[in-house]
TORKOL-4160 file (C-alpha; in steps of 0.2 Angstrom, whole numbers, padded with zeros to 4 digits, m for minus):
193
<pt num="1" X="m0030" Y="m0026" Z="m0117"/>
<pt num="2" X="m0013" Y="m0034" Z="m0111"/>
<pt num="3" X="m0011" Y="m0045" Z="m0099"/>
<pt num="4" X="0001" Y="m0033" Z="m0087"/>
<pt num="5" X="0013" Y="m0042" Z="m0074"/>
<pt num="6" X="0010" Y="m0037" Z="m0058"/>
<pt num="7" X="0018" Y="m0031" Z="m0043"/>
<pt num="8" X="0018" Y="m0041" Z="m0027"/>
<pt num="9" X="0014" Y="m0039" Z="m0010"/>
<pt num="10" X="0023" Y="m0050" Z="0006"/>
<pt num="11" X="0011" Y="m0050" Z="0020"/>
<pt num="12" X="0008" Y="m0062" Z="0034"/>
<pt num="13" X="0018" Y="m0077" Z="0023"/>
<pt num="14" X="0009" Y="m0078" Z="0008"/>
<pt num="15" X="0016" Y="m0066" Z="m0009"/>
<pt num="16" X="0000" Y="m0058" Z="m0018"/>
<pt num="17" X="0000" Y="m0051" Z="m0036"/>
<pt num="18" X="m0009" Y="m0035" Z="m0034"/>
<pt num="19" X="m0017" Y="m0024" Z="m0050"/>
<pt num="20" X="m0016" Y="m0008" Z="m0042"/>
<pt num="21" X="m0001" Y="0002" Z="m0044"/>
<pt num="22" X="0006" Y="0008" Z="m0027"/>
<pt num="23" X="0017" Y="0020" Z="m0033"/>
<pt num="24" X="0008" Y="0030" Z="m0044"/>
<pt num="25" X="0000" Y="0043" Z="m0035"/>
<pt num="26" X="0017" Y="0046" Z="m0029"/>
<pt num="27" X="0026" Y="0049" Z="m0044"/>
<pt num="28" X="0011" Y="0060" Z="m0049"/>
<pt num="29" X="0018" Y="0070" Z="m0034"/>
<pt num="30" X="0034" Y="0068" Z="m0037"/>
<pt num="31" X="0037" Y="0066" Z="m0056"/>
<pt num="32" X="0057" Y="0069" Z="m0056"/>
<pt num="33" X="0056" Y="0052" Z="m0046"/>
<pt num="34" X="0050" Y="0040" Z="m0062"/>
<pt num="35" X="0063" Y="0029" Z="m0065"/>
<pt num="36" X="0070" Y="0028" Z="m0081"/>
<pt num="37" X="0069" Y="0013" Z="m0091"/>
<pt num="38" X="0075" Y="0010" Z="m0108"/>
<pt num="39" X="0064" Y="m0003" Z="m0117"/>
<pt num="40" X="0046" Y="m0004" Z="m0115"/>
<pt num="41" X="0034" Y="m0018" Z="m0115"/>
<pt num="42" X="0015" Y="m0020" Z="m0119"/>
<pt num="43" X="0015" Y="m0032" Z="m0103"/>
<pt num="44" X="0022" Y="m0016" Z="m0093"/>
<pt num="45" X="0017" Y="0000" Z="m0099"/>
<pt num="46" X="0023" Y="0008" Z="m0080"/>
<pt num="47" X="0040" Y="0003" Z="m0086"/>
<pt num="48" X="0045" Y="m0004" Z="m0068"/>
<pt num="49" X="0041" Y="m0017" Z="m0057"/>
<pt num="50" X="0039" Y="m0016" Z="m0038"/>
<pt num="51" X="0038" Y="m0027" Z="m0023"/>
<pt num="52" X="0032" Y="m0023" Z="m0007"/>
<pt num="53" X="0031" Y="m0032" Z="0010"/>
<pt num="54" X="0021" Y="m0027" Z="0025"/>
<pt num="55" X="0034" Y="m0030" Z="0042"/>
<pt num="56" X="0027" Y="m0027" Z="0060"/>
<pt num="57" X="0013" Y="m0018" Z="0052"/>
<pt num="58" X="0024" Y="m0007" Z="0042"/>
<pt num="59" X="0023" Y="m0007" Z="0022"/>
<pt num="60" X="0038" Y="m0005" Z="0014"/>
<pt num="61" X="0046" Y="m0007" Z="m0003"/>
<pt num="62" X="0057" Y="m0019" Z="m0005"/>
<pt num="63" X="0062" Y="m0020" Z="m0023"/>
<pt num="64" X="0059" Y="m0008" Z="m0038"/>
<pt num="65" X="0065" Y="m0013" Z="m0057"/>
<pt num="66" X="0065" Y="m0007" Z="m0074"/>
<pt num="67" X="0068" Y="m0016" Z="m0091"/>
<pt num="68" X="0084" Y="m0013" Z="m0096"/>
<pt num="69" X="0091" Y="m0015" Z="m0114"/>
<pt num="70" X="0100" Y="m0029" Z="m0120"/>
<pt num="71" X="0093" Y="m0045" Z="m0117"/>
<pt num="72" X="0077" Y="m0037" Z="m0107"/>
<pt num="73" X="0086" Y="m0039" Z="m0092"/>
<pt num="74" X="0077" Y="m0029" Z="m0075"/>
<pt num="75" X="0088" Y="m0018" Z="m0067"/>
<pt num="76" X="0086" Y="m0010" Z="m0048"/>
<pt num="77" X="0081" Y="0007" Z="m0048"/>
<pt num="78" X="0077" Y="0006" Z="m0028"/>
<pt num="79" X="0091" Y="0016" Z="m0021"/>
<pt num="80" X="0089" Y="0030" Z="m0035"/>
<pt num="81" X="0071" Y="0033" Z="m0032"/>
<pt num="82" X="0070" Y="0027" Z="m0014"/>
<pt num="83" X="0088" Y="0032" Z="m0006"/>
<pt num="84" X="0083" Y="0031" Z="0012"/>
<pt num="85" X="0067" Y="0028" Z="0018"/>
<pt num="86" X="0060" Y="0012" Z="0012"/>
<pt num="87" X="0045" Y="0015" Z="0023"/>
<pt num="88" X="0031" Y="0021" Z="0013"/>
<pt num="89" X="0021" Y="0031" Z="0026"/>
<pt num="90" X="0015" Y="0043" Z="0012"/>
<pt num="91" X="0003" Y="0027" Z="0006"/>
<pt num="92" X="m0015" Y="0029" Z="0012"/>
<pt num="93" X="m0028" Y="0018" Z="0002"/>
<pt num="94" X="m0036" Y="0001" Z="0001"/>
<pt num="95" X="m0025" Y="m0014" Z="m0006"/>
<pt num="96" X="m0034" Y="m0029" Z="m0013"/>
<pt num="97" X="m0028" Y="m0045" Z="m0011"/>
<pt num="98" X="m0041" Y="m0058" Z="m0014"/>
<pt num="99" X="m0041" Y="m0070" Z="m0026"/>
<pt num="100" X="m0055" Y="m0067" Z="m0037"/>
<pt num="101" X="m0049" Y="m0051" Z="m0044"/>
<pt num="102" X="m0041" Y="m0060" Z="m0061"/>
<pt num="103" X="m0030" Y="m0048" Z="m0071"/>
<pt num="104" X="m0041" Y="m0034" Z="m0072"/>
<pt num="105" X="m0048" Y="m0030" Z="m0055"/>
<pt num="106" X="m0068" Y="m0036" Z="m0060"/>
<pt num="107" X="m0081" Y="m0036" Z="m0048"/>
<pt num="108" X="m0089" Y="m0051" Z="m0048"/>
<pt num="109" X="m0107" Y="m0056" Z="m0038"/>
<pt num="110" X="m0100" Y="m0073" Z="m0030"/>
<pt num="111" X="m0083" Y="m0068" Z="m0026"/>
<pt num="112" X="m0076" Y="m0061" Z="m0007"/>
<pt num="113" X="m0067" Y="m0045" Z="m0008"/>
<pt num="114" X="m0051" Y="m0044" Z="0002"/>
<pt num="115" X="m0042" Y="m0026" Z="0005"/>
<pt num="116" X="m0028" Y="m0020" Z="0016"/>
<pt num="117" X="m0030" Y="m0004" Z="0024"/>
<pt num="118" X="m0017" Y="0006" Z="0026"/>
<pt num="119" X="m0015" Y="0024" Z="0031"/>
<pt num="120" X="0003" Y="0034" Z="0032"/>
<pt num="121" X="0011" Y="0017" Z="0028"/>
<pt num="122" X="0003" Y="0008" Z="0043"/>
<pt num="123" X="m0006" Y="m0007" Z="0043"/>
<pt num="124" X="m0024" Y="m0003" Z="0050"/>
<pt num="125" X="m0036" Y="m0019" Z="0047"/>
<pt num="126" X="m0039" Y="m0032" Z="0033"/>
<pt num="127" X="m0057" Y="m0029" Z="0028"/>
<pt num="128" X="m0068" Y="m0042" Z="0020"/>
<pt num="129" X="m0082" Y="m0041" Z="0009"/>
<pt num="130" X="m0096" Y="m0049" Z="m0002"/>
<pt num="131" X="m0101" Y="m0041" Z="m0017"/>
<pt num="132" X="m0116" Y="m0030" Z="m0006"/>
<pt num="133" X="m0107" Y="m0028" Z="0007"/>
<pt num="134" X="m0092" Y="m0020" Z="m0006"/>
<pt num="135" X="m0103" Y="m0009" Z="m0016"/>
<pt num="136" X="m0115" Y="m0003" Z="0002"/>
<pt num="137" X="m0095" Y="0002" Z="0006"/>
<pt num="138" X="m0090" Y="0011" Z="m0009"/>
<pt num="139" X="m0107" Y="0021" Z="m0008"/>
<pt num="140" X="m0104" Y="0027" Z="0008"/>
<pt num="141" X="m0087" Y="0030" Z="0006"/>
<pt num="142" X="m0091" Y="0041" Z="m0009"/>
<pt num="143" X="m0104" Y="0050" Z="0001"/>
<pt num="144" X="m0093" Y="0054" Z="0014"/>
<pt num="145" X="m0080" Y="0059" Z="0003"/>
<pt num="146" X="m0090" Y="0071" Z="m0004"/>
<pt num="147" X="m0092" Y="0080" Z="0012"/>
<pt num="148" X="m0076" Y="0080" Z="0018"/>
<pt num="149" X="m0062" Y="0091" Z="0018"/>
<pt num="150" X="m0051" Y="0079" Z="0008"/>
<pt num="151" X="m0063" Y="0082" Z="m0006"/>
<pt num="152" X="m0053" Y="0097" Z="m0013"/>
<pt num="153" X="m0039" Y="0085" Z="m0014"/>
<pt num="154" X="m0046" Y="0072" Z="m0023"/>
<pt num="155" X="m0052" Y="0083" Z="m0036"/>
<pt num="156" X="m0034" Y="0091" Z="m0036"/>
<pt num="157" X="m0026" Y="0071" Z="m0038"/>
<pt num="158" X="m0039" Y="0069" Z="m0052"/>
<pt num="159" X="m0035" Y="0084" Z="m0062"/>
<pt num="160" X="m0016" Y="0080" Z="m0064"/>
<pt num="161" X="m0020" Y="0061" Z="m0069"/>
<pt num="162" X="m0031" Y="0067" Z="m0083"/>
<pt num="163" X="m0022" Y="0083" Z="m0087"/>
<pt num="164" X="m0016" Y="0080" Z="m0102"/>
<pt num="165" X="m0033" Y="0068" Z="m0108"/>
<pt num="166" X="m0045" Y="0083" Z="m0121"/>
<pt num="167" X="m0060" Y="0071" Z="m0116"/>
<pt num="168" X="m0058" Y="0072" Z="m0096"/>
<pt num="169" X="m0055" Y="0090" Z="m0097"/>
<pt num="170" X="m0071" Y="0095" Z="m0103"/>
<pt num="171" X="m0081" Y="0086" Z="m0091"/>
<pt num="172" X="m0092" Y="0094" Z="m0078"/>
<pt num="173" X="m0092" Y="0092" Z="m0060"/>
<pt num="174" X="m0107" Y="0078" Z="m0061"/>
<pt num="175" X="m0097" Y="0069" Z="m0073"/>
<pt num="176" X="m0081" Y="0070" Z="m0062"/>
<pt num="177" X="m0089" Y="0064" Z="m0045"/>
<pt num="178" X="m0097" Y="0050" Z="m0058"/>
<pt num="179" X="m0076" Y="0045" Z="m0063"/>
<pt num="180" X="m0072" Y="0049" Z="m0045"/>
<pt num="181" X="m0088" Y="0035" Z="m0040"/>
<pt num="182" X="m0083" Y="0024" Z="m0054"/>
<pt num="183" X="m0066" Y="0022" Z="m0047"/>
<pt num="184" X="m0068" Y="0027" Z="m0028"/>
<pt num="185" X="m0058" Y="0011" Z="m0021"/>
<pt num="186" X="m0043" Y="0020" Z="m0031"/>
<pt num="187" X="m0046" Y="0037" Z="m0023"/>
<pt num="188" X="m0052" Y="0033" Z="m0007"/>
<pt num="189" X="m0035" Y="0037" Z="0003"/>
<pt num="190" X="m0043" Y="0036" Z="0021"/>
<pt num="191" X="m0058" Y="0026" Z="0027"/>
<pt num="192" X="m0075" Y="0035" Z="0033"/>
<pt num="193" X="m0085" Y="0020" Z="0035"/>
């Protein structure tokens, strides 16, 4: 797999690469909203790049780019896909920003896990973890999940990212709440635990 480059994050001085990609589950949402871009690169599949800075608790997108043609040139696609409101207070979810999460998010035993919580676009707590305490969370999280009434819309969210995948669309419920509990720091939009 290919290294992808990575968005940043601003927050309390220091700029972060992060894995995760803050934007998708919105343009799953909104999908006339993707920016177009014209030249694609195995180093960014998404086509576009984003930077984000958290101000007075607030997280905010501060720069969105796509290649452009030519000489590979990024070009600024923030005021077509973000006009106004640069406040993005329709993120909920975790946001990890420790160093030991390399280029492909692993989970490994001796490192410290480091995640943003944010909920509406506010800044609720940084949470550290070690490797226990990471996976003691995700369980619960995943337990409460289950019982909650955002579960419908977890399973809705999960349906259009794998709508168009033959495999995902024959799996059974057991196999889905096992992909939703493989990737629950991904769905986990508010914190229970």
């Amino acid at each position: 797999m290919t290294h992808q480059v990575a968005d940043k994050l601003k927050y309390n001085g220091s700029v972060y690469s992060i894995n995760e990609d803050l934007l998708e589950k919105y343009f799953i949402e909104f999908p006339e909203k993707i920016p177009e871009f014209e030249v694609i690169s195995s180093a960014l599949w998404k086509g576009y790049l984003a930077e984000y800075e958290i101000i007075e608790d607030q997280l905010l997108i501060k720069k969105l780019k796509v290649m452009a043609s030519g000489e590979l040139k990024m070009r600024s696609v923030l005021q077509d896909v973000f006009p106004k409101n640069k406040k993005m207070d329709w993120f909920s979810g975790l946001i990890r920003i420790d160093d030991f999460k390399g280029d492909f998010g692993i989970e490994t035993e001796e490192a410290i896990f480091e995640f943003l919580e944010i909920f509406k676009g506010r800044l609720i707590q940084k949470r550290v973890f070690d490797y226990r305490q990471l996976q003691d969370f995700k369980k619960a999280q995943l337990e409460h999940l289950l019982v909650s009434e955002d579960v419908a819309s977890v399973y809705e969210l999960w349906h259009k990212i794998h709508v168009s995948d033959k495999y995902y669309k024959e799996m059974d419920l057991k196999a889905i709440n096992k992909d939703i509990a493989d990737n629950i720091m991904y769905y986990t939009e508010k914190v229970y635990v």
